[in-house]
N, C-alpha and C positions, 0 to 999 in steps of 0.2 A: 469157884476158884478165881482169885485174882493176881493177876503178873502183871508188872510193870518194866516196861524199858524204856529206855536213853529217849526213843521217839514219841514216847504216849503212854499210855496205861491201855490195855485191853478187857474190858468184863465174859468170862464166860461163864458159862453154866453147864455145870455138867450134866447129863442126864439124866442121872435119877435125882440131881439137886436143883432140878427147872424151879421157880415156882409157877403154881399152878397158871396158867393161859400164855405163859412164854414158850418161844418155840424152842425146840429142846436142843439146835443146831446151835453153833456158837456165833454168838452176837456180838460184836466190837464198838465201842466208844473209843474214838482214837482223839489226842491231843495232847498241850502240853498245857502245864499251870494255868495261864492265862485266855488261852483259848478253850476251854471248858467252858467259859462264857460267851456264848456265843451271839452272834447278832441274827436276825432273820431274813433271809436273803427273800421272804416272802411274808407279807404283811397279812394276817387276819382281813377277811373282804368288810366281813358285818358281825357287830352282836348286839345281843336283844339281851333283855333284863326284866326279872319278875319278883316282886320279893308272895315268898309263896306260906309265909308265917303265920299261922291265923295272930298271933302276938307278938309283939316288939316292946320292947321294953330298953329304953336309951340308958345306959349304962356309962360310967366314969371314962371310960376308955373311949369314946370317943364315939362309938359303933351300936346301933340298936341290935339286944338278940332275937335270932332270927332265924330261919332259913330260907334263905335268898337262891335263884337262879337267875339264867345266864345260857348263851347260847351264842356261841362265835361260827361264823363259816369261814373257811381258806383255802387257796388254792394247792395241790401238790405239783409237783415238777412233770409225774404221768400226763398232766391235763384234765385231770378229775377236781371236783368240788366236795372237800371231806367239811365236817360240822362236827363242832363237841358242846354236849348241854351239860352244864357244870351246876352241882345242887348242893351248896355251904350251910353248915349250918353253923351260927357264932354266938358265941354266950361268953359277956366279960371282953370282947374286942378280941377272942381268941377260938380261932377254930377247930371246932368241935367233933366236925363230921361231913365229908364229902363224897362226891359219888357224881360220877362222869356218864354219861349217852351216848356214844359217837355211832355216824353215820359214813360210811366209807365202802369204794366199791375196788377196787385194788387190793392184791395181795398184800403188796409191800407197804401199802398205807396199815394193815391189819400186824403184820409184824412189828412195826413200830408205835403201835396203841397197844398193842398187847404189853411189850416193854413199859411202856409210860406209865400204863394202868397199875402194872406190880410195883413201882416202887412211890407212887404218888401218894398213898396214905403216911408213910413214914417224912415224903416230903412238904407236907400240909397241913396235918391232923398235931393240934396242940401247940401251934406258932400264931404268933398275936397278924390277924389280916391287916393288920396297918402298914407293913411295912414288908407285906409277904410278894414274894414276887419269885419265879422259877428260874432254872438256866435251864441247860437242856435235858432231859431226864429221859434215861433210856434211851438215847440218840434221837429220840424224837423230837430234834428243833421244831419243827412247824406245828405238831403236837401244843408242844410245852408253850410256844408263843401264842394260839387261840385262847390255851386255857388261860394263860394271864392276860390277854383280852376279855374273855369272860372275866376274869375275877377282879377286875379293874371297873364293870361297871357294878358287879356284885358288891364292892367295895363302896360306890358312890349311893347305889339304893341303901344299905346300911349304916352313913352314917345318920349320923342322931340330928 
């Protein structure tokens, strides 16, 4: 169910319409138009890059295919150290198939990877990686902002 007012839009989910690994209590994305874009009030620490393809094959679009990884670490606000291994797979300059890692030891760090994780395939899967970049997804700012750290160098290892 989604409802929107004069302040923000709110996402929730109803019980039996969680999908699977969201927590089943209602979850809120608050903002208005423009700040749905959000900036990172915390920077990605490190990430690491692997292209993991036995074959690439350089392709018109700019991009060899591939399946490429990626491994960003970043700090939360708890004072925990979360990581996400991010694993693209690209054919044609256009993503294919991906599939996330995360390391995290906090509840609240886990409420909000669980969100990111449920709607990141429909945000990813079948958009050309040239020019793919996240906002926040599932309120997961510091989430959203490693994985596009990851897929920035996942990005550089593929091109052709």
């Amino acid at each position: 169910m989604i409802a929107a007012g004069l302040g923000g839009s709110y996402l929730f989910f109803a019980k039996d319409a969680a999908p699977s690994g969201v927590a089943t209590s209602a979850s809120a994305s608050t903002g208005t138009g423009s700040s749905d874009v959000t900036t990172t009030p915390s920077t990605p620490t490190s990430a690491s890059s692997t292209n993991t393809s036995s074959t690439t094959t350089a392709t018109s679009s700019g991009y060899k295919d591939g399946t490429y990884s990626a491994t960003s670490n970043y700090s939360v606000p708890q004072g925990n150290s979360n990581s996400i291994g991010v694993s693209i797979t690209v054919k044609d300059g256009v993503v294919t198939a991906v599939k996330t890692d995360e390391n995290y030891s906090d509840r609240e760090s886990e409420m909000y990877i669980d969100s990111f994780e449920s709607l990141l395939q429909n945000a990813v899967v079948d958009k050309s990686i040239k020019n793919l970049q996240l906002n926040r997804i599932g309120g997961a700012t510091l989430t959203t902002a490693a994985f596009d750290d990851a897929l920035d160098s996942i990005r550089n290892d593929a091109k052709a």
